[in-house]
N, C-alpha and C positions, 0 to 999 in steps of 0.2 A: 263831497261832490254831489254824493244824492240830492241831500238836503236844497244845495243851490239848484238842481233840477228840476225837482218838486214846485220852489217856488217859481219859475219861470214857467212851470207847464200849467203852475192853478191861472197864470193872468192869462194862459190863449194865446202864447207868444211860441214864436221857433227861438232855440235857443240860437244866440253869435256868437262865430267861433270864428278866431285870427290864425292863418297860419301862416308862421313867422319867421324865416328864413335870412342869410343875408344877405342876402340881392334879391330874391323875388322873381328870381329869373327860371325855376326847373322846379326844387320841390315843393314848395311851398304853393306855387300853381296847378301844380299835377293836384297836391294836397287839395287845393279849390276847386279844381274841375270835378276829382272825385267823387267831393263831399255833395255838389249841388247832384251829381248824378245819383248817388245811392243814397242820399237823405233828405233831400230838399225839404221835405214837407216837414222836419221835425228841426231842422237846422240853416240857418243862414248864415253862409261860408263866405268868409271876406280871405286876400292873402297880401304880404305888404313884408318887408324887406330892412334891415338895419340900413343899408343904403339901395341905391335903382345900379342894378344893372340890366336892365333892359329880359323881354321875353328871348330865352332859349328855343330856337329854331327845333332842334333835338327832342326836347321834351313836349314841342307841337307834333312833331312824326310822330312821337312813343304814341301820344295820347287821341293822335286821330287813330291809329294801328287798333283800337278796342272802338272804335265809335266817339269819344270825347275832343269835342272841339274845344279848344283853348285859344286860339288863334288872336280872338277878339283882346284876351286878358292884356295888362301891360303892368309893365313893373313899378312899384309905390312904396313908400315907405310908411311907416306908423305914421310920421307925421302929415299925412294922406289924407288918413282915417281918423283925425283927431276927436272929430265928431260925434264919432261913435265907438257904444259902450258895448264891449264884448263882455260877455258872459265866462266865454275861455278864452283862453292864447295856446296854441299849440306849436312849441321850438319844435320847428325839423330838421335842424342843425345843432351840431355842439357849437360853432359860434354864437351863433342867435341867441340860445338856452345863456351860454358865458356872459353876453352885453345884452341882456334883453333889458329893453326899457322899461321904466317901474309903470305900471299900471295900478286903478286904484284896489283898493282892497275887497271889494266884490268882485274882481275879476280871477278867476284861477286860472294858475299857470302849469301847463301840465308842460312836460319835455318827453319826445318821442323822437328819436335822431334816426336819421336815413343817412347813408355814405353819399359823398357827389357826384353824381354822375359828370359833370364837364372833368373830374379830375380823376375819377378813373377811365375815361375816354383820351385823355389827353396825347398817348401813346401809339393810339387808333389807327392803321393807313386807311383805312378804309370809311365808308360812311354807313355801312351793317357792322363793323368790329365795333366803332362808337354808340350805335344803337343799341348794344346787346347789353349795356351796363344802364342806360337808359330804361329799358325793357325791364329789366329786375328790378331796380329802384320804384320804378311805376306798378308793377307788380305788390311788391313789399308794400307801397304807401295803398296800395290798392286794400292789401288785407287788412292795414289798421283802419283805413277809414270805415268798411262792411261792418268793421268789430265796434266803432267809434260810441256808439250810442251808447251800448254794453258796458264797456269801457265805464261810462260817466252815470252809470248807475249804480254802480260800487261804492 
């Protein structure tokens, strides 16, 4: 991974990075909002879904709740982003990581799995009981992505 880093920083470029969930609806978003927040300048964060299910309302509260607007984001799938050639793919699900679709051989695929928040909320009465698992998950994705860069110089 160094190696592909190296070459992507001798050309003047930010490195793209996919995060790729299976709907595109909570963490794979949060994963985009985060990254353009605490990396922008060394990384350009796309996010995109095995199939669209549309933006989670929930993970738009979590993510205004610290300053990060997602609002604008909407749910897509790889097939979205055909266009474009990522650098990485980051599963933030075990589904995604299990179907992820093949990408070419310059592309590395890391897996870093988060729990789902719509499905540990799903028991919730409340709309703060729902939140609080949202909150952690945002959290969590919060500390890999600070760590992200680190990470890909290994």
């Amino acid at each position: 991974m160094l190696r592909k880093m190296k070459e992507v920083w001798k050309m003047n470029k930010k490195i793209k990075v996919l995060f790729l969930c299976t709907g595109n609806s909570c963490r794979s978003q949060m994963a985009e909002g985060l990254c353009r927040e605490f990396n922008s300048k060394v990384i350009e964060s796309y996010s995109a879904g095995i199939v669209k299910h549309g933006l989670n309302s929930f993970a738009v509260k979590a993510m205004q709740e610290i300053g990060i607007d997602i609002s604008k984001h909407f749910s897509k799938t790889v097939e979205d982003l055909d266009e474009t050639e990522f650098d990485f793919v980051v599963t933030v699900c075990d589904n995604a990581h299990e179907t992820c679709p093949y990408f070419p051989a310059k592309t590395a695929v890391i897996h870093r799995g988060f729990d789902d928040p719509p499905k540990l909320a799903v028991n919730a009465e409340t709309e703060e009981q729902a939140l609080v698992h949202y909150r952690r998950v945002r959290d969590e994705i919060s500390e890999f992505i600070k760590e992200f860069p680190r990470v890909l110089h290994r």
